[in-house]
C-alpha positions in Angstrom: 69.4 8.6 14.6 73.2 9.0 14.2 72.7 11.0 10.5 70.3 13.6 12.0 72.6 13.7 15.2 75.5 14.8 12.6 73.2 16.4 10.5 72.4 19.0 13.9 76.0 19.7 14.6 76.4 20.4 10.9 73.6 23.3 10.4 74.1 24.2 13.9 70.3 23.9 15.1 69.6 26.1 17.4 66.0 27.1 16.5 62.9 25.9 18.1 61.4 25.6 14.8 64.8 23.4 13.9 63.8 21.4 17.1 60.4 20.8 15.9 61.5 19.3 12.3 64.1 17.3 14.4 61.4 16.0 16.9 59.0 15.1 13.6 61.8 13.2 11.5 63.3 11.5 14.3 61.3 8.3 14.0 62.4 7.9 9.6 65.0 5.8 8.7 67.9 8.0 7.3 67.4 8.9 4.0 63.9 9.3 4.1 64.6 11.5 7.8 66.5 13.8 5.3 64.3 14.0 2.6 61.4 15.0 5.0 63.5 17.4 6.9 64.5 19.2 3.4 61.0 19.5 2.6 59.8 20.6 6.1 62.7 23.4 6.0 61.8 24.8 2.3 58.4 23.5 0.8 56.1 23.1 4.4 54.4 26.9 5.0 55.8 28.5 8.0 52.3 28.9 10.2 52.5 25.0 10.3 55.0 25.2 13.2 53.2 28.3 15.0 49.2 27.7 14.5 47.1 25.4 16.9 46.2 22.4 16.1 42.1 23.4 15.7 41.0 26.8 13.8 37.3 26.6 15.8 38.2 24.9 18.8 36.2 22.0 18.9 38.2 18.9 18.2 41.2 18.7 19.2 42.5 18.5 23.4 43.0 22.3 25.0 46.6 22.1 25.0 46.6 22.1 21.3 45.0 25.0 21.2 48.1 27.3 21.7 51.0 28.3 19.5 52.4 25.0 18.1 49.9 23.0 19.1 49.5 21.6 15.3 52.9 20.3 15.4 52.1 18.9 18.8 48.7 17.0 17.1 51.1 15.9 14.4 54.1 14.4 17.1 50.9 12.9 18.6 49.2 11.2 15.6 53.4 10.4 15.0 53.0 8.5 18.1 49.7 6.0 17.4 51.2 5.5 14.2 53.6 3.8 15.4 51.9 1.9 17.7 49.6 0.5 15.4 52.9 -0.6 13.2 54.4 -2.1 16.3 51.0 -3.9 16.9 50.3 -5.4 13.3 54.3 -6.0 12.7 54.7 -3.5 9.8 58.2 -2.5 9.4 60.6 -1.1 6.9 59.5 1.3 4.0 55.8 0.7 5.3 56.6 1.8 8.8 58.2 4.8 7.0 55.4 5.9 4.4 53.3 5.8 7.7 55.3 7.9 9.4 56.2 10.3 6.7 52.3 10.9 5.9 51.9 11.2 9.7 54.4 14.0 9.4 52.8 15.8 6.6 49.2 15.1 7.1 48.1 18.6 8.0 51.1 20.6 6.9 48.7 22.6 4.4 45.6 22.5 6.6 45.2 25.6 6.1 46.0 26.1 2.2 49.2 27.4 0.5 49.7 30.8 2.2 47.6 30.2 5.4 44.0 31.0 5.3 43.5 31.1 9.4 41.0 28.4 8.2 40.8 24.3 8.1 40.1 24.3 4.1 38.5 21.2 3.2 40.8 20.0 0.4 44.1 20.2 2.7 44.7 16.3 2.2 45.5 17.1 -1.7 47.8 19.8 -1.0 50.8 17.7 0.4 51.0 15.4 -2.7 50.8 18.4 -5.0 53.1 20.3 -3.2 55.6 18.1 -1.8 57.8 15.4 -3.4 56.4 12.1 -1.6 55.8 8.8 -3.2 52.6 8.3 -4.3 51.8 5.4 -1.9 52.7 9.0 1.1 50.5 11.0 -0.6 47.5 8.4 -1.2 47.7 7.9 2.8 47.6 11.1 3.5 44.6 11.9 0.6 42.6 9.7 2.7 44.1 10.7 6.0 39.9 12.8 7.1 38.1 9.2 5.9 34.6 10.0 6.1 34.4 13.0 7.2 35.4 15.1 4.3 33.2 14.9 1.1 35.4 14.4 -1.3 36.9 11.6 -0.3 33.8 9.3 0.9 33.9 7.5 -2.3 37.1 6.0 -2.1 36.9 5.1 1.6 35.1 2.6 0.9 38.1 0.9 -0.5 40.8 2.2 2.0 43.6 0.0 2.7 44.5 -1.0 6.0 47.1 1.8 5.8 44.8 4.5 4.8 43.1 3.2 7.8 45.4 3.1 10.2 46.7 6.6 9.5 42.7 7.9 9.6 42.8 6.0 12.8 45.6 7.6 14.5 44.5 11.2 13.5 41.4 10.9 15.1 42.6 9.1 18.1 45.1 12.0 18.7 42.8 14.9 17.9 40.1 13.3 21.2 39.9 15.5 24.2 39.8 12.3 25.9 42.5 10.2 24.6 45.9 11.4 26.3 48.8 10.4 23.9 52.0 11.2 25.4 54.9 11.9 23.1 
């Protein structure tokens, strides 16, 4: 926490959208805290820090459903990650690639350039677009489970990480789950 504390009164963050990557990256170990942050500020596109959190409204809680309510989702899934690392003891670089797939899970939900629409292949996009290891981008590849086509076949062997991040996602997106952050 003391890096990105320095790391603020260096670049002067001011921004809400500076807050926001803050808020996401605060939970990484410093290093990888950086790395993420570098990648939010230049790679990420910009309507993942302004769109809600559902393009049709049905499956994600109403407060989502506002300006920022995907980065809200992602602080949220952020938030049963961790939880789930604190309750099966994972620590270290696992804790990390958790976190950091948590982070960029939906960060090209809607494609590239922003579609206004949930495409279905936004778990690819991260690892194509981003420079995360490949164990990051395999989490987050697998991140929907069963409920996108594409990736049905491999759930079958999904590893208790690739679990546990599907798990937290769709945990934070119930209307009737309340996780605060």
């Amino acid at each position: 926490m003391k890096i990105i504390n320095k790391l603020m009164k260096i670049l002067n963050i001011r921004s809400k959208k500076d807050r926001m990557i803050i808020n996401l990256t605060r939970d990484l170990s410093g290093k990888r805290a950086v790395e993420s942050m570098i990648m939010l500020y230049n790679y990420v596109p910009n309507y993942f820090f302004t769109m809600p959190s559902s393009t049709s409204g049905k499956y994600h809680p109403p407060d989502e459903f506002r300006k920022g309510g995907l980065v809200l989702h992602t602080l949220r899934v952020i938030e049963v990650v961790k939880m789930f690392c604190d309750m099966y003891e994972i620590g270290g670089r696992e804790r990390d690639d958790l976190i950091q797939a948590a982070i960029f899970h939906d960060t090209f939900k809607c494609g590239s350039h922003g579609t206004g629409r949930t495409i279905s292949s936004h778990p690819l996009l991260p690892g194509q677009n981003l420079d995360l290891s490949t164990e990051v981008a395999s989490l987050i590849r697998t991140h929907s489970g069963r409920f996108y086509e594409f990736v049905k076949y491999e759930w079958s062997r999904a590893s208790e990480h690739q679990q546990i991040l599907h798990a937290a996602d769709y945990i934070a997106s119930r209307r009737n789950v309340k996780v605060n952050i």
